[in-house]
C-alpha positions in Angstrom: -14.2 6.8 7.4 -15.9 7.3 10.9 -19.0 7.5 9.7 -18.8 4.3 7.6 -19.6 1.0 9.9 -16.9 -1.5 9.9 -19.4 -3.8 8.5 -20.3 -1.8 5.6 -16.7 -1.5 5.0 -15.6 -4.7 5.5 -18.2 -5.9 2.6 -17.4 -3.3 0.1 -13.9 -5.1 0.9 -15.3 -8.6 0.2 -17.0 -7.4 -2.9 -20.4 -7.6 -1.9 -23.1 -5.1 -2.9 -23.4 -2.3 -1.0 -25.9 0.7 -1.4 -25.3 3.9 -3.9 -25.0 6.6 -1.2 -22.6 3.9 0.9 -20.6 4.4 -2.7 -20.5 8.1 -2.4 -19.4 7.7 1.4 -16.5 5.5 0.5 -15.6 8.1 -2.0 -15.4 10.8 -0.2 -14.1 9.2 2.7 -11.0 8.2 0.6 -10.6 11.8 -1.1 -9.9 13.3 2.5 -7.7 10.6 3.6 -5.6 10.1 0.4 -5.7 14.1 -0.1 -6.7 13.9 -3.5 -10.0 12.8 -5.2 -11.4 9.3 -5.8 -14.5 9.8 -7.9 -17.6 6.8 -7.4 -16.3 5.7 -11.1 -12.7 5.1 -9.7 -14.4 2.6 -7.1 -16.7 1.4 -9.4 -13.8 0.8 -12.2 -11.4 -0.9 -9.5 -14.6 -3.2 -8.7 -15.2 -4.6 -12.2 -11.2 -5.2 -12.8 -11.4 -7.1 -9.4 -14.3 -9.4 -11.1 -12.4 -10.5 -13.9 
């Protein structure tokens, strides 16, 4: 997640909107550390349940 700014990060955390590509970032970001693949839907999913 280097290439991620703590302060991006740190609002996908809090729920606030963050762009598209930063999506994809997180994504992949979480595939390498986690070794296994988090698709933008996973995040995306995970969001909305958070909402509720």
């Amino acid at each position: 997640m280097a290439d991620l700014d703590r302060t991006t990060v740190s609002n996908a955390e809090r729920g606030m909107e963050i762009s598209e590509i930063t999506v994809h970032k997180l994504a992949h970001a979480l595939s390498d550390a986690l070794g296994k693949q988090i698709s933008v839907e996973d995040i995306v999913e995970s969001s909305e349940r958070r909402r509720r």
